[in-house]
C-alpha positions in Angstrom: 88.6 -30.0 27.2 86.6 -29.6 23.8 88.1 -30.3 20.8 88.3 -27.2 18.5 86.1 -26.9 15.8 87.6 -27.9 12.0 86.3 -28.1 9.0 85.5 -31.6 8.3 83.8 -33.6 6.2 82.3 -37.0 7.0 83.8 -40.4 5.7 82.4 -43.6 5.3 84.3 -46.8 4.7 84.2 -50.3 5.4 86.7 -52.1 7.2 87.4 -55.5 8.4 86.4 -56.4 11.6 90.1 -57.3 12.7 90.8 -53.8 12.4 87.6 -52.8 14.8 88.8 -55.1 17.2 92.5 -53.7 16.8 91.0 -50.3 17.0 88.8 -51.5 20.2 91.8 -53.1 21.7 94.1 -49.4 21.2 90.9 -47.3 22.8 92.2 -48.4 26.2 95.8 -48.2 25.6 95.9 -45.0 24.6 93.1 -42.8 27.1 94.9 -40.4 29.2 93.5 -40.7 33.2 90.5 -39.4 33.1 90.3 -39.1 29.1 87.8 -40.8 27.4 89.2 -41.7 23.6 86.5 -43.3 21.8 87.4 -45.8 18.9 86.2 -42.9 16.4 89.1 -41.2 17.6 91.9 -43.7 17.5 90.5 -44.8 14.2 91.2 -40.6 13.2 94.8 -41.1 14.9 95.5 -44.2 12.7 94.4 -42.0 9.8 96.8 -39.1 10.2 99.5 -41.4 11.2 99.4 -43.1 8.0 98.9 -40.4 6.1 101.8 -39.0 7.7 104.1 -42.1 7.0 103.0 -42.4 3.4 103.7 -38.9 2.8 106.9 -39.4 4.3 107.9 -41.8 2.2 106.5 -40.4 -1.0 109.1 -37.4 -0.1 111.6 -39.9 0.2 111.1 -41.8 -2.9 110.9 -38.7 -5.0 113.7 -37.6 -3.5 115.4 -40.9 -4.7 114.1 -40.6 -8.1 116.0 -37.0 -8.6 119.4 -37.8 -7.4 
């Protein structure tokens, strides 16, 4: 099924090569049947994940600082 089109904007970044190989290593354990999930992608899902969790925690901080 295609992905549906965003507006994106392209990123370039150097990483170590522990995370490619952590990254490599998640491509298989996280492909649906019959789903191909490219490292690209699970590099994406790390990304949003994280930014996810910091903001999360941001929130909570913040909320911390108030009370």
């Amino acid at each position: 099924m295609p992905r549906k089109a965003k507006a994106t904007v392209q990123l370039v970044v150097r990483v170590p090569s522990e995370w490619v190989r952590r990254a490599d290593a998640l491509t298989d354990q996280v492909m649906p049947i019959g789903v191909e999930i490219t490292r690209t992608d699970v590099v994406r899902m790390a990304i949003a994940e994280g930014l996810d969790t910091l903001e999360m925690r941001r929130k909570k901080t913040a909320k911390g600082a108030t009370s």
